[in-house]
Backbone as XML, in Angstrom:
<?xml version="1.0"?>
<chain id="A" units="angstrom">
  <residue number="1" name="UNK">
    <atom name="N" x="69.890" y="128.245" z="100.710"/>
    <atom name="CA" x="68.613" y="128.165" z="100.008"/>
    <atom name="C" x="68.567" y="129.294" z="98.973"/>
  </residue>
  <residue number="2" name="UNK">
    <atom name="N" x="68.247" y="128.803" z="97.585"/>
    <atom name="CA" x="68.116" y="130.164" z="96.762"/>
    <atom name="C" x="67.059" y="131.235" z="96.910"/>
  </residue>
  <residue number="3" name="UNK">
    <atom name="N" x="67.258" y="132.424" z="96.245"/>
    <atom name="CA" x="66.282" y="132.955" z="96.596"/>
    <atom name="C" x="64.720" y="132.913" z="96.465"/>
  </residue>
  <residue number="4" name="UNK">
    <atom name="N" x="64.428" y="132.295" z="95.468"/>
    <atom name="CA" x="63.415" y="131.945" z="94.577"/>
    <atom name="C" x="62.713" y="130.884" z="95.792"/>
  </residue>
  <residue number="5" name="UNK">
    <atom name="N" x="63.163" y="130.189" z="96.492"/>
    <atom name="CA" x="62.874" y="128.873" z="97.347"/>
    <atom name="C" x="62.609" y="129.428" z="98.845"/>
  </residue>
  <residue number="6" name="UNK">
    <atom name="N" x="63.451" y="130.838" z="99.002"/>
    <atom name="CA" x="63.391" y="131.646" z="100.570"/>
    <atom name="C" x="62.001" y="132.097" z="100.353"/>
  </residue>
  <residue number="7" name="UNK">
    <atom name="N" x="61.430" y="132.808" z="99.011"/>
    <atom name="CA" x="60.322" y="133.972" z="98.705"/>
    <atom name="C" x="59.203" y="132.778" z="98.831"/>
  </residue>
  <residue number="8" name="UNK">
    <atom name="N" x="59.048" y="131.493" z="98.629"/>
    <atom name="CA" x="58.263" y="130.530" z="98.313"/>
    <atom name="C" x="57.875" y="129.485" z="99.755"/>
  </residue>
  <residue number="9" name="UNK">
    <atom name="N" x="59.150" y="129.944" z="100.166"/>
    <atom name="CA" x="59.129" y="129.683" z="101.434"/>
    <atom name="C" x="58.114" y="130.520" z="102.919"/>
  </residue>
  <residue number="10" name="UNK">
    <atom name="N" x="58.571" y="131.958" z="102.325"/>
    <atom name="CA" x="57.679" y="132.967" z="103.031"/>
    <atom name="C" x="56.639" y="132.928" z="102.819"/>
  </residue>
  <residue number="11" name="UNK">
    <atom name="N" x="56.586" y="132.770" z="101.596"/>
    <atom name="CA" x="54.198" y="132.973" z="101.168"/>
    <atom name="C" x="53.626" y="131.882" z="101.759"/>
  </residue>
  <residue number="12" name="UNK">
    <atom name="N" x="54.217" y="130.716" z="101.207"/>
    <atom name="CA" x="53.722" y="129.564" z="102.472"/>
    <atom name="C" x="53.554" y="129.810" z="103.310"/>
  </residue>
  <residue number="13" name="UNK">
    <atom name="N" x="54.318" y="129.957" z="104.160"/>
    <atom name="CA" x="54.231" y="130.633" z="105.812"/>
    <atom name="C" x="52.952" y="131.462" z="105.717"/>
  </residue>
  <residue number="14" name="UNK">
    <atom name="N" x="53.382" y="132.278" z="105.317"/>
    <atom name="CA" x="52.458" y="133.648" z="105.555"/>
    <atom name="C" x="50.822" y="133.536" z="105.055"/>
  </residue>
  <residue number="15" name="UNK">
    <atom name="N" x="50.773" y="132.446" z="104.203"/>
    <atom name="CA" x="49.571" y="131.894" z="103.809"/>
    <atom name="C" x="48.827" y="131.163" z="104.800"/>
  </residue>
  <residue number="16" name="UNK">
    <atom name="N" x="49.512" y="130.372" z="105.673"/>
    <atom name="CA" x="49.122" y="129.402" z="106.333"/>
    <atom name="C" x="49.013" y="130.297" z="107.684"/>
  </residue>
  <residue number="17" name="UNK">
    <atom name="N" x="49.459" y="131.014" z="107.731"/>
    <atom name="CA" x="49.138" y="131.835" z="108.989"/>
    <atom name="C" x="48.532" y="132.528" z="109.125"/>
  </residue>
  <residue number="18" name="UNK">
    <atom name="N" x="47.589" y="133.316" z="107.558"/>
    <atom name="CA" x="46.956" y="134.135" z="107.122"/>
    <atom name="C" x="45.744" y="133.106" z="107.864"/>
  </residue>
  <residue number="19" name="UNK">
    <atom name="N" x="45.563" y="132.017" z="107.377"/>
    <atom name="CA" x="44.606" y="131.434" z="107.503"/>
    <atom name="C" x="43.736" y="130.823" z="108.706"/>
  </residue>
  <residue number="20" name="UNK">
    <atom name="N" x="44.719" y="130.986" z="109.103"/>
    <atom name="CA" x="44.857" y="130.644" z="111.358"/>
    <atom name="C" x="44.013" y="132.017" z="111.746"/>
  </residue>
  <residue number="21" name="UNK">
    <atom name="N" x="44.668" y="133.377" z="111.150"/>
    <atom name="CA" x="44.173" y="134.609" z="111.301"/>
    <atom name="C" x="42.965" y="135.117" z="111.247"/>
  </residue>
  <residue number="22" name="UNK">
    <atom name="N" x="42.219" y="134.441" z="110.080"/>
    <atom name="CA" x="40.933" y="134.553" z="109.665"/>
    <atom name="C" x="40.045" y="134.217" z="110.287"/>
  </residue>
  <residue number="23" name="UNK">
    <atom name="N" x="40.363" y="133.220" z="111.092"/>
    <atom name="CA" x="39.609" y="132.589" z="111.775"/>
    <atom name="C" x="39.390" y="132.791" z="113.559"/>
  </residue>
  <residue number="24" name="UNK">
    <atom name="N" x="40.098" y="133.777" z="113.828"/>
    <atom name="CA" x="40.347" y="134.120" z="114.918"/>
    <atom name="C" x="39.617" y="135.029" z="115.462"/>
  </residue>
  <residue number="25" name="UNK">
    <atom name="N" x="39.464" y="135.080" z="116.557"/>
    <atom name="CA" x="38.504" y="135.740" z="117.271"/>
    <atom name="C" x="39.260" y="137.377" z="116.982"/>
  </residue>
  <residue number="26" name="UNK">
    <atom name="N" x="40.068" y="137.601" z="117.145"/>
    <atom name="CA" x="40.654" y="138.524" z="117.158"/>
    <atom name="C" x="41.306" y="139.221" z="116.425"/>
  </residue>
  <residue number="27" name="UNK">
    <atom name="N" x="40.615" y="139.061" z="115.130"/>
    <atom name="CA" x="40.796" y="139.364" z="113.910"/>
    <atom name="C" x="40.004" y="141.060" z="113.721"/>
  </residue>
  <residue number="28" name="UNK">
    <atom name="N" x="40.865" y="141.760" z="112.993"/>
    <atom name="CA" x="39.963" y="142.922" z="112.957"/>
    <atom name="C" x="38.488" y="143.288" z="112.530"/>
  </residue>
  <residue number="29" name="UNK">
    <atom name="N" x="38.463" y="142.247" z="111.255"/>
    <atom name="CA" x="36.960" y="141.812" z="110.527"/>
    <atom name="C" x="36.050" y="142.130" z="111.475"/>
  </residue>
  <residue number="30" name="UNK">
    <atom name="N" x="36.081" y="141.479" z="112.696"/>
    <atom name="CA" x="35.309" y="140.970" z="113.834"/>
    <atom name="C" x="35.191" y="142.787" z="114.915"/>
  </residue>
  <residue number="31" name="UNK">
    <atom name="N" x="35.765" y="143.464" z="114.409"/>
    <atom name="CA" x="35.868" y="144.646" z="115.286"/>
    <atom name="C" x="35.710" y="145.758" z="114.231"/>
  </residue>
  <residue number="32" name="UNK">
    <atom name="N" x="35.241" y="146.997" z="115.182"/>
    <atom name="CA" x="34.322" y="148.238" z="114.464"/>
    <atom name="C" x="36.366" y="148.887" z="115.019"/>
  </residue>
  <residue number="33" name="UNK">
    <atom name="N" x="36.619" y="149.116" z="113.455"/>
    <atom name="CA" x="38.151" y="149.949" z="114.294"/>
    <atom name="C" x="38.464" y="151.031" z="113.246"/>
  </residue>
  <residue number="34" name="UNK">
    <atom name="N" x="38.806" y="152.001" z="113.120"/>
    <atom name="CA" x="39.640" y="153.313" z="111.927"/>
    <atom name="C" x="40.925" y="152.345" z="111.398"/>
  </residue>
  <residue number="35" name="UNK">
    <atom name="N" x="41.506" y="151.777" z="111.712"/>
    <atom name="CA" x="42.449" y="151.295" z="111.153"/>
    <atom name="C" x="42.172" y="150.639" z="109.872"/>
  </residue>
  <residue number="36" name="UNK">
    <atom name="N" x="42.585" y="150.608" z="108.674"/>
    <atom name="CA" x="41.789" y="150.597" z="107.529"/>
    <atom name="C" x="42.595" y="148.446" z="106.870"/>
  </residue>
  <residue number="37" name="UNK">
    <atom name="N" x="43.726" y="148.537" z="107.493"/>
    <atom name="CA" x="44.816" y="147.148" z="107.324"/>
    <atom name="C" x="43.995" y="146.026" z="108.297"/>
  </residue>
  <residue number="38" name="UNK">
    <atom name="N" x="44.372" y="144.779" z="107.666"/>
    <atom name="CA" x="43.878" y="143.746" z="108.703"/>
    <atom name="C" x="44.849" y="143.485" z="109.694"/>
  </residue>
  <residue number="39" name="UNK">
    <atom name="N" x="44.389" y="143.269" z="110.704"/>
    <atom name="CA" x="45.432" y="143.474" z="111.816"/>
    <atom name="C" x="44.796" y="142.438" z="113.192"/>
  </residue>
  <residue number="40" name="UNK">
    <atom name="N" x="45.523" y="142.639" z="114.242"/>
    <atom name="CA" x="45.350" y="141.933" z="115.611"/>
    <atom name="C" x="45.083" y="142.541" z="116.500"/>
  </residue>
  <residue number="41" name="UNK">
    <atom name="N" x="43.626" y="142.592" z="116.997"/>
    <atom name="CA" x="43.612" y="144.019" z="118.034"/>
    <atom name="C" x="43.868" y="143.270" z="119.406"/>
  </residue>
  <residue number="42" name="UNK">
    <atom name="N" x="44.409" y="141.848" z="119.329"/>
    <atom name="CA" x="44.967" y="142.038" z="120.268"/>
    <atom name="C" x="46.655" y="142.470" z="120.820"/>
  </residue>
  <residue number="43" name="UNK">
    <atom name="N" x="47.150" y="142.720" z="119.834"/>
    <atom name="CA" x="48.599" y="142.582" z="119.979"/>
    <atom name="C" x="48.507" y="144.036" z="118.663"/>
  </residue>
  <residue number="44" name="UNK">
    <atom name="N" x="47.834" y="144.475" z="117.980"/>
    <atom name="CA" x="48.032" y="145.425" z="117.029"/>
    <atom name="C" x="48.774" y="145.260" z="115.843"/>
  </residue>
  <residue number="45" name="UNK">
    <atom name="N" x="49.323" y="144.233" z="115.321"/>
    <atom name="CA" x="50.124" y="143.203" z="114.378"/>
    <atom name="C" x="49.782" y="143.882" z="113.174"/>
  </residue>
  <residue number="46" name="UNK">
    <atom name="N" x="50.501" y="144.259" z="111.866"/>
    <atom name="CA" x="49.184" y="144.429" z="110.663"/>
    <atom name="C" x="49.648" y="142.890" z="110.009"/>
  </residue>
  <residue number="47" name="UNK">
    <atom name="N" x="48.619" y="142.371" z="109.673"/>
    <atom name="CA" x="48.639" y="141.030" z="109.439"/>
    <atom name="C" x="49.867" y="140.290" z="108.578"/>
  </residue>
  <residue number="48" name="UNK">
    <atom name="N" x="49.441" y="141.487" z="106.985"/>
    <atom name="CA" x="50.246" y="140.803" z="106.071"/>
    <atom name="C" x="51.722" y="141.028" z="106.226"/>
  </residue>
  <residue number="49" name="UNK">
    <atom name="N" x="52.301" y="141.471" z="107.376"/>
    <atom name="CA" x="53.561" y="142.114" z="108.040"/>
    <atom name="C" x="54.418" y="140.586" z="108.540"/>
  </residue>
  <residue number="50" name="UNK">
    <atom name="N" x="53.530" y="140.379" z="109.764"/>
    <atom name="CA" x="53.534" y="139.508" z="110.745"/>
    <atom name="C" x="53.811" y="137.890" z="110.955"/>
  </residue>
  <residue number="51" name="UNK">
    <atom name="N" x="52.869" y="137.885" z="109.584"/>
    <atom name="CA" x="53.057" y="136.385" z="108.960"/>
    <atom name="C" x="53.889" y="136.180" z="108.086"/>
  </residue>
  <residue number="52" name="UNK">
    <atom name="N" x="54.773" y="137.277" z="107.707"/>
    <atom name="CA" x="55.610" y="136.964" z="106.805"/>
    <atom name="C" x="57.250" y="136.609" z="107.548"/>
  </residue>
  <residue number="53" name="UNK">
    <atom name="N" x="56.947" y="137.060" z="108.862"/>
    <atom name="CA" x="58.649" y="136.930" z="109.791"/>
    <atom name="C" x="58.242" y="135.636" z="110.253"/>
  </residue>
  <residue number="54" name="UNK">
    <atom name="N" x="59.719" y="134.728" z="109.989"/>
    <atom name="CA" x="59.734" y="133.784" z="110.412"/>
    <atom name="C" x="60.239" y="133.457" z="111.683"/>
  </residue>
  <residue number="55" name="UNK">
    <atom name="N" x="60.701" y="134.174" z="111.894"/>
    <atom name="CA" x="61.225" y="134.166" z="113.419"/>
    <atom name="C" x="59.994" y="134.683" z="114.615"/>
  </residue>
  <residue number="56" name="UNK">
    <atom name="N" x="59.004" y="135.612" z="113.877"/>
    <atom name="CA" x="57.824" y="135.900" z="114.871"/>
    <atom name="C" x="56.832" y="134.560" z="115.193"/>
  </residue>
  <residue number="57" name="UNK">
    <atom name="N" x="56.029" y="134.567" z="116.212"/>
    <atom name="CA" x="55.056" y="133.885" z="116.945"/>
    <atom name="C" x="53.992" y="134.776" z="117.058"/>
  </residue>
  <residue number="58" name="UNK">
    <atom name="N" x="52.651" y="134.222" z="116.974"/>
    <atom name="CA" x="51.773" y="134.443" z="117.667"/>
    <atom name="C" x="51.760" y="135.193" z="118.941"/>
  </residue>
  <residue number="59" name="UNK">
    <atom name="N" x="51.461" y="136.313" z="119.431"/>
    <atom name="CA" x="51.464" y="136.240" z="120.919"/>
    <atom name="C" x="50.639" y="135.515" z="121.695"/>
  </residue>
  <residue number="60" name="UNK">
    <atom name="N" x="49.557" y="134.858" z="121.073"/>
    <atom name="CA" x="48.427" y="134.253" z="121.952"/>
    <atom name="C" x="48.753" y="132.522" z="121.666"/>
  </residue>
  <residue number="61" name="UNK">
    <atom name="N" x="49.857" y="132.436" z="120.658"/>
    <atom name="CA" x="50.106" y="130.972" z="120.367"/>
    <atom name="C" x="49.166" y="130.646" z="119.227"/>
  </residue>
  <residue number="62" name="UNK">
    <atom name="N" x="48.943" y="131.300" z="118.592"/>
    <atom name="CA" x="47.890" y="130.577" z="117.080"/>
    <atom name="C" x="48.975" y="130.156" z="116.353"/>
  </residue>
  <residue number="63" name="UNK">
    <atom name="N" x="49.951" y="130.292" z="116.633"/>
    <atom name="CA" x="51.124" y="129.701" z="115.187"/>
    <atom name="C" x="52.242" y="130.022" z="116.114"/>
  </residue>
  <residue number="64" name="UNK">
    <atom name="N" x="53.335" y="129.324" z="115.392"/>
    <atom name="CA" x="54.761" y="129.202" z="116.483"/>
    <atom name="C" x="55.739" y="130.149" z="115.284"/>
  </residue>
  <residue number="65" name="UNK">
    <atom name="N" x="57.227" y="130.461" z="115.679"/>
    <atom name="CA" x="58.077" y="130.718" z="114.749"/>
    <atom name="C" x="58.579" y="129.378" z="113.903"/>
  </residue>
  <residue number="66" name="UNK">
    <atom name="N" x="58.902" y="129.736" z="112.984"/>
    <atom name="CA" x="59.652" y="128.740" z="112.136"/>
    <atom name="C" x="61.208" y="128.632" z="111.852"/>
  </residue>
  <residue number="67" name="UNK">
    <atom name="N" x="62.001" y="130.029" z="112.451"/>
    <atom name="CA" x="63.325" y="130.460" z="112.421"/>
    <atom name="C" x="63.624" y="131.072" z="113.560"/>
  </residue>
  <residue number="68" name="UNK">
    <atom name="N" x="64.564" y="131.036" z="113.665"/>
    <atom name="CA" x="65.582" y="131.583" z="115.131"/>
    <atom name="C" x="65.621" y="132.933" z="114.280"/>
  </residue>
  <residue number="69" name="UNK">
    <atom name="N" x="65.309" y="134.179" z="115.213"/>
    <atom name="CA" x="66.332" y="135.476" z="114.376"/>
    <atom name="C" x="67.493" y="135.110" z="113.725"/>
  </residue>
  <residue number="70" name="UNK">
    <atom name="N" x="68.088" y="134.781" z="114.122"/>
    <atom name="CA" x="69.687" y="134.234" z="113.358"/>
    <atom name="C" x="69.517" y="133.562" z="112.005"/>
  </residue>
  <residue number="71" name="UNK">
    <atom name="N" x="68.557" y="132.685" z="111.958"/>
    <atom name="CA" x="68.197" y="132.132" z="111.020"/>
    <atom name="C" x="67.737" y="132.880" z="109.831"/>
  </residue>
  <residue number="72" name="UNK">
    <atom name="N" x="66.740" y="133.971" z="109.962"/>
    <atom name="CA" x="66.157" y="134.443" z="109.721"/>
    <atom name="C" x="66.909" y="135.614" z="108.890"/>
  </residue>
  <residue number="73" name="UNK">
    <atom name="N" x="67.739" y="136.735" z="109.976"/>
    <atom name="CA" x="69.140" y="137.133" z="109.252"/>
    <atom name="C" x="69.703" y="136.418" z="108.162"/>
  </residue>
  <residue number="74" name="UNK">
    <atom name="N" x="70.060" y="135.601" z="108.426"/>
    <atom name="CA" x="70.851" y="134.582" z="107.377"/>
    <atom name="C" x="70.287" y="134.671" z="106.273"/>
  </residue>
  <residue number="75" name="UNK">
    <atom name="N" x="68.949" y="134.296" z="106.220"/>
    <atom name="CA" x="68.140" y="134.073" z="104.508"/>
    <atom name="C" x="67.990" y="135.258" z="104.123"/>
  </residue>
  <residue number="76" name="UNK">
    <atom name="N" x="67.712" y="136.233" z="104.856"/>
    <atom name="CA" x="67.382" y="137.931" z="104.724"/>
    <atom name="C" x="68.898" y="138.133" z="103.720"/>
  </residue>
  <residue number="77" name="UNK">
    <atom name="N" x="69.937" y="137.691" z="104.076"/>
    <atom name="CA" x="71.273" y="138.018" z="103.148"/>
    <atom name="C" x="71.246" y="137.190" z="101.595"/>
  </residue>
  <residue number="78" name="UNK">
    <atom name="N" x="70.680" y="136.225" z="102.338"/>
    <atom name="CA" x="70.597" y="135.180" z="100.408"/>
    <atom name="C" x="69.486" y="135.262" z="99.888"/>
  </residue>
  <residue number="79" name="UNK">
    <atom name="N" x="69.005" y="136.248" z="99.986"/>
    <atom name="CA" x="67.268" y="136.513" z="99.252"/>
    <atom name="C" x="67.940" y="137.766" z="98.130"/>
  </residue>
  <residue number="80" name="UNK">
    <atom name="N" x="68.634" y="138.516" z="98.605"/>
    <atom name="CA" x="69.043" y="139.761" z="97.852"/>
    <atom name="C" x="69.731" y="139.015" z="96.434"/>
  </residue>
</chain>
């Protein structure tokens, strides 16, 4: 996959998971916290981090992975 198609590939993701996020109970919005990043107080995640690995999951299951680590490695080499 070129690189241009891996990076286009990620924002998708990370868009669509952004959006699962927002809506979640457990969204920082929803909590009085010092941490200044949007994040997961249940798992401590900073958001725009989280949704961008494709190989990560949800810990509570709001979204699944989309890549095996291996996979994931792999595009990490053809993105450069």
């Amino acid at each position: 996959m070129p690189p241009k198609r891996i990076r286009e590939a990620i924002q998708k993701t990370s868009e669509s998971r952004l959006l699962i996020c927002e809506e979640c109970s457990w969204h920082s919005k929803n909590y009085k916290t010092v941490r200044p990043d949007a994040h997961c107080t249940h798992c401590g995640c900073t958001l725009s981090a989280k949704t961008k690995c494709l190989s990560c999951s949800c810990p509570i299951n709001k979204w699944e992975a989309v890549a095996t680590e291996e996979e994931a490695e792999e595009l990490k080499k053809h993105e450069k």
